[in-house]
C-alpha positions as CSV (number, residue, x, y, z in Angstrom):
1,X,-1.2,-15.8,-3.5
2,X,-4.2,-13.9,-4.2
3,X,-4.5,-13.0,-7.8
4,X,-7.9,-11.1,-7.8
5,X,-6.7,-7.5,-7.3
6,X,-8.1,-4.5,-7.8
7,X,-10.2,-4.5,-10.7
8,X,-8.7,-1.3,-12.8
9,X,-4.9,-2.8,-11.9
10,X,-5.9,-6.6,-12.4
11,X,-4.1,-7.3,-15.7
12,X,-0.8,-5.7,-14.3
13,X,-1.2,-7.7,-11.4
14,X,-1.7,-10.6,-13.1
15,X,1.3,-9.7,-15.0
16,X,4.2,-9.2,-12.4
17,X,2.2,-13.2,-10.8
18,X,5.2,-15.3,-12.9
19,X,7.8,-12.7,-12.7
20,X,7.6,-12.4,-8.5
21,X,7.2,-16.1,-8.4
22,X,10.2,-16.6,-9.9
23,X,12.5,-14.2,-7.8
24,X,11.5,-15.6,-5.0
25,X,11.9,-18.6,-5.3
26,X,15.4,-18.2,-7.1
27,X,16.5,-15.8,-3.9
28,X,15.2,-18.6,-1.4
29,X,17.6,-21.1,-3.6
30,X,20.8,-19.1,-3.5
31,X,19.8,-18.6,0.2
32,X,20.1,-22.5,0.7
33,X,23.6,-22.2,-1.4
34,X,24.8,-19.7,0.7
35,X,23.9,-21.4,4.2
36,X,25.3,-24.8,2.7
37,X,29.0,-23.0,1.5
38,X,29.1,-21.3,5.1
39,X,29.8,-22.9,8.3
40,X,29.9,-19.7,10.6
41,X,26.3,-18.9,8.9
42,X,25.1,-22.3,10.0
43,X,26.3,-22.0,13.2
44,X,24.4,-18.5,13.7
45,X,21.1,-19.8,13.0
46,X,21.5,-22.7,15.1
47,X,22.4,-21.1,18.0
48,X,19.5,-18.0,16.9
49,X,16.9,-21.5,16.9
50,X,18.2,-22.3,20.3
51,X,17.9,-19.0,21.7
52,X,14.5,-18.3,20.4
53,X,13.2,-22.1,21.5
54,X,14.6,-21.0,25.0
55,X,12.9,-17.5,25.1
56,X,9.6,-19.7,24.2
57,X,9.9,-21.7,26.9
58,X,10.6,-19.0,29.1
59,X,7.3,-17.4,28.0
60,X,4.7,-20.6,28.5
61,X,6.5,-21.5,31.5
62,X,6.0,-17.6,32.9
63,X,2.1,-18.0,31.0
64,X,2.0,-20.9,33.0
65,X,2.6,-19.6,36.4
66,X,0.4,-16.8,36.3
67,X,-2.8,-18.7,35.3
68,X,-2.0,-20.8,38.1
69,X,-2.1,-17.9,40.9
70,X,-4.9,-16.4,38.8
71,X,-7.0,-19.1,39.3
72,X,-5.5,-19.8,43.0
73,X,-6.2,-16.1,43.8
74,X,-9.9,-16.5,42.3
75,X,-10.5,-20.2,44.5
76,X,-9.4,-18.1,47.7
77,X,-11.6,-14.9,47.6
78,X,-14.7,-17.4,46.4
79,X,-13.4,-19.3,49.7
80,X,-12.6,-16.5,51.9
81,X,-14.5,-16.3,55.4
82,X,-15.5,-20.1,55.0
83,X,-13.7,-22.4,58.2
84,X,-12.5,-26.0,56.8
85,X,-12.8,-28.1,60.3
86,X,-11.8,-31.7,59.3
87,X,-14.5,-34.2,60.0
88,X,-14.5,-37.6,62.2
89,X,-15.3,-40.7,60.3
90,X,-18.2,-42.1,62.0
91,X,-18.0,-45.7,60.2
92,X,-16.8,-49.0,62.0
93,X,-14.9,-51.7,60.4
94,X,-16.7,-54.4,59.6
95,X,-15.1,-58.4,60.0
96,X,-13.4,-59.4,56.9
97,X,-15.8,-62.5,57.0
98,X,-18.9,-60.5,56.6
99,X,-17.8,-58.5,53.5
100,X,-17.0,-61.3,51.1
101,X,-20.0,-62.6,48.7
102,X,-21.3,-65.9,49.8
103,X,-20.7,-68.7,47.0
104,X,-23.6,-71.3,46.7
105,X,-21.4,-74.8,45.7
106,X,-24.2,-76.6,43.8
C-alpha cells in the first residue's frame, strides 16, 4: 500500500491507512465464513475455477498454434523457389575389421 500521497492530503491519507486495513481484511474474513457455511457457494466457484482453467488452456493451446504456422509460413516464403533434390551417399562401407582400434598386448 502506498502511503506517500499527495502532499496537501497526506495526513488524511495517512489517516483512513488503519481504518481501510481493517475493513478489508474483516470483509475478506466473513467472505471465508460465508464460503465455509455454504455448500452451493463452494460448488460455484469450483466449477467457475474449472471453467476459467479450461478457457486458459483453450487460449495457449490456440497461442500455440498460430506461432507454429507463423513461423511455418515465414520458413516457406524464406524457402520459396529453392528445389530440395535428395542426394546420393557417395561413401562405401568399410570391413568391420578395419574400423576397430588395434590393441598392442605388451
Amino acid at each position: 500500500m502506498l502511503q506517500a500521497g499527495y502532499p496537501p492530503f497526506g495526513l488524511a491519507n495517512v489517516s483512513y491507512v488503519g481504518i481501510s486495513s481493517f475493513l478489508i481484511l474483516s470483509g475478506l474474513y466473513n467472505s471465508a465464513i460465508s464460503v465455509a457455511n455454504d455448500v452451493r457457494v463452494r460448488q460455484s466457484i469450483k466449477n467457475s475455477a474449472i471453467n476459467e482453467s479450461k478457457l486458459l488452456g483453450s487460449i495457449g493451446t490456440a497461442e500455440m498454434q498460430q506461432e507454429i504456422s507463423k513461423g511455418h509460413s515465414s520458413f516457406f516464403l524464406s524457402t520459396q523457389g529453392a528445389v530440395f533434390l535428395p542426394t546420393p551417399l557417395n561413401g562405401s562401407i568399410l570391413p568391420l575389421h578395419n574400423c576397430t582400434p588395434e590393441s598392442s598386448d605388451p
